[in-house]
N, C-alpha and C positions, 0 to 999 in steps of 0.2 A: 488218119490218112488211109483209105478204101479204091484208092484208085486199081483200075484193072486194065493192061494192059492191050485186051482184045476180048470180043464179046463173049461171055462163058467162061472166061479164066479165072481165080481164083486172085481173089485181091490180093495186093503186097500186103494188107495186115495179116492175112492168111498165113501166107509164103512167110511172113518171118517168125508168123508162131509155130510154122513149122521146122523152121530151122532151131528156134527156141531164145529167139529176140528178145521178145516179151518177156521173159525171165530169166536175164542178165544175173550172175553172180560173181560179185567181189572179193576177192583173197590179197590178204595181207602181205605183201613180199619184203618192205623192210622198211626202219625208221631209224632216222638216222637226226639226231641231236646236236645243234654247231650254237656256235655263240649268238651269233644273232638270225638263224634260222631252222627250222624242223621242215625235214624233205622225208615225204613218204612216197612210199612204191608202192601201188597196187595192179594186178590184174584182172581183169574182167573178160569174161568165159560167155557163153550159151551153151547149150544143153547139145543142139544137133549138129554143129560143123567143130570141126578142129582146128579151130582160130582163137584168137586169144585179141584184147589189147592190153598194151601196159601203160598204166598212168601214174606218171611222175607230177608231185602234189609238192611244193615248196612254199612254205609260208612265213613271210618276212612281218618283223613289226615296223610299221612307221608311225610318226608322228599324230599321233588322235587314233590310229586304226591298225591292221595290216594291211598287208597285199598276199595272193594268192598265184604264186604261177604256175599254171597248170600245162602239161604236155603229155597227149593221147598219141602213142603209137601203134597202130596192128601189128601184130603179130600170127605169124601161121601162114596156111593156104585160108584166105576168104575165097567162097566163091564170088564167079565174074557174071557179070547181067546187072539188067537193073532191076531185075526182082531179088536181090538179094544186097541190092547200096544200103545204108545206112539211112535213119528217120532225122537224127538228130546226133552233137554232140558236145556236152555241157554239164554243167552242175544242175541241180535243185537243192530247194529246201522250204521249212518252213518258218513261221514268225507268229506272236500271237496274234488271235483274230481282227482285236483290235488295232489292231494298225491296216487299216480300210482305207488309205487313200494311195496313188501314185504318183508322184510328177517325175519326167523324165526327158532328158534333150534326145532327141532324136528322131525317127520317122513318125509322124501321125496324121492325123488324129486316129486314124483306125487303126486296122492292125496290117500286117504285110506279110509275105511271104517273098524266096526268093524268085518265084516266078507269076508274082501277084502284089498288088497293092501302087500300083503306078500313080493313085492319087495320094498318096502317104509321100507326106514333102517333110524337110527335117525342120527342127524349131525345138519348145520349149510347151510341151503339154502335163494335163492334170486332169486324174482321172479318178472315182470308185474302182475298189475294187468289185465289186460283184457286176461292172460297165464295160469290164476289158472284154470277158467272153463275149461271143456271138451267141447267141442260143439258138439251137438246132432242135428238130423232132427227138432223131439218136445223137447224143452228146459227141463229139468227136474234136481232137486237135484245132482249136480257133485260140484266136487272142493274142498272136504277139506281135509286138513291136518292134519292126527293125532298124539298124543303124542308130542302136541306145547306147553312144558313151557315159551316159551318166544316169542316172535314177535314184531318187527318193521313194521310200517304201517306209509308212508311218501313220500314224495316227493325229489327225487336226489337231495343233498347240501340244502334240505331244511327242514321246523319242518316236525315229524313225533312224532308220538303216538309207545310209547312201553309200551307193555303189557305183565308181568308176572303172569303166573299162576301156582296155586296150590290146586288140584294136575294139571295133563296138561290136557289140553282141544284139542277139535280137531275145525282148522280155517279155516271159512270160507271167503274167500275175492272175490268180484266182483262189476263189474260196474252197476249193476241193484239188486234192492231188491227180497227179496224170494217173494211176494205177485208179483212182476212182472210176473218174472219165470213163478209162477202156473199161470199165465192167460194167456200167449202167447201160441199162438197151436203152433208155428213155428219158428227157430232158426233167419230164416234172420230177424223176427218180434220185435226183442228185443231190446229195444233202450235203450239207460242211458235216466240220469235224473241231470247230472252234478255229482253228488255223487261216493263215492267209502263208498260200503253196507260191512258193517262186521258184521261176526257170530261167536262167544267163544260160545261149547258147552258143556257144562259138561257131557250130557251122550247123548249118539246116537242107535239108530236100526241099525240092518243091512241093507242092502237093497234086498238080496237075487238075483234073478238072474232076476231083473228087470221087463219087461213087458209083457216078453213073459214065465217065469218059474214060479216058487213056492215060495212063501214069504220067508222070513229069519230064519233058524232053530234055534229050541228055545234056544238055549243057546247066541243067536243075537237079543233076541228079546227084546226090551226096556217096561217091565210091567211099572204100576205107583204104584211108589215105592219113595222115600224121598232123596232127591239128593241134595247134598252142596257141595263148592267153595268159594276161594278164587283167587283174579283179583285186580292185583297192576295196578295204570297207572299212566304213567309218562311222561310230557313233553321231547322228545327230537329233535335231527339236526342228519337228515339222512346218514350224510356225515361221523358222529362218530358210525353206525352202523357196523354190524359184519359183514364180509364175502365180 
């Protein structure tokens, strides 16, 4: 996301690697063990402002899987503008490579944004993984799905990871991590790393009209503000998925 808000200004990815966005770090604050659940405390820092958030991580087991409740709250003075709102706010992780397929209820066939994708209507889609990105010249934030309560992430006839959420989150799935991404100047640059990377995000920016127009109009724009979620996951076999 390179959008700039007036000709000659220094993009929002700029502005927040110089606040020191781009290089979030996580500390431990506590962990607390109950009979049928483990609640972690962490907080998450930058480098350049004196803000903090704290995320409360609560993880229940249910029947076949767990659940995950998660609760983001700021902390500190953040600064105010919208060169300085938030990109995203979610989990990641990884799976092994071989699990290359998707299907999931919710917006598509394409991908969407919150202030993009108005042909993206909800249903019951299936996808490659290496088909969700967009490919671009300079590789940058494409591919997700929004308004996905449910997703299968697997391998044809074989396990796959599904994930229900509430409320729905918008998914991300590709063959390289987002820390890739932002370091590749160039699309043919982009390698895997054997993995298949996923993003559940509970609240998103817009992205506005990219690299060449004006940032995302503020009713798209992601302030830091107190964001919670719930995220079931459950062992399944690809071959019993939908669609």
């Amino acid at each position: 996301m390179l959008f700039r808000s007036e000709p000659g200004a220094a993009s929002a990815a700029e502005r927040w690697a110089d606040l020191g966005l781009h290089r979030l770090v996580s500390r431990l604050v506590s962990i607390v063990r109950e009979e049928d659940a483990l609640t972690v405390v962490t907080r998450v820092g930058a480098a350049g402002i004196d803000a903090g958030v704290d995320c409360t991580w609560r993880w229940t087991p249910e029947a076949g899987g767990f659940r995950l409740a998660l609760d983001v709250a700021p902390d500190g003075r953040w600064p105010e503008g919208w060169t300085t709102h938030w990109a995203r706010v979610g989990i990641s992780f990884s799976l092994p490579g071989e699990m290359d397929r998707v299907a999931w209820f919710g917006r598509g066939p394409g991908p969407a944004y919150p202030d993009t994708g108005q042909a993206a209507r909800p249903g019951w889609y299936r996808a490659s993984v290496r088909s969700m990105p967009e490919r671009t010249v300079r590789p940058q934030e494409t591919g997700a799905r929004a308004g996905v309560r449910r997703a299968w992430i697997g391998a044809t006839g074989g396990p796959a990871l599904q994930v229900d959420a509430d409320p729905a989150v918008a998914l991300t799935v590709r063959p390289w991590s987002t820390e890739v991404l932002a370091a590749t100047d160039h699309d043919h640059l982009l390698r895997t790393d054997g993995r298949t990377h996923v993003v559940l995000d509970l609240a998103q920016a817009g992205i506005g009209t990219a690299s060449c127009g004006p940032g995302p109009l503020p009713a798209y724009r992601l302030t830091a503000r107190r964001v919670h979620g719930s995220l079931r996951f459950t062992p399944r076999t690809m071959m019993g998925g939908p669609g």
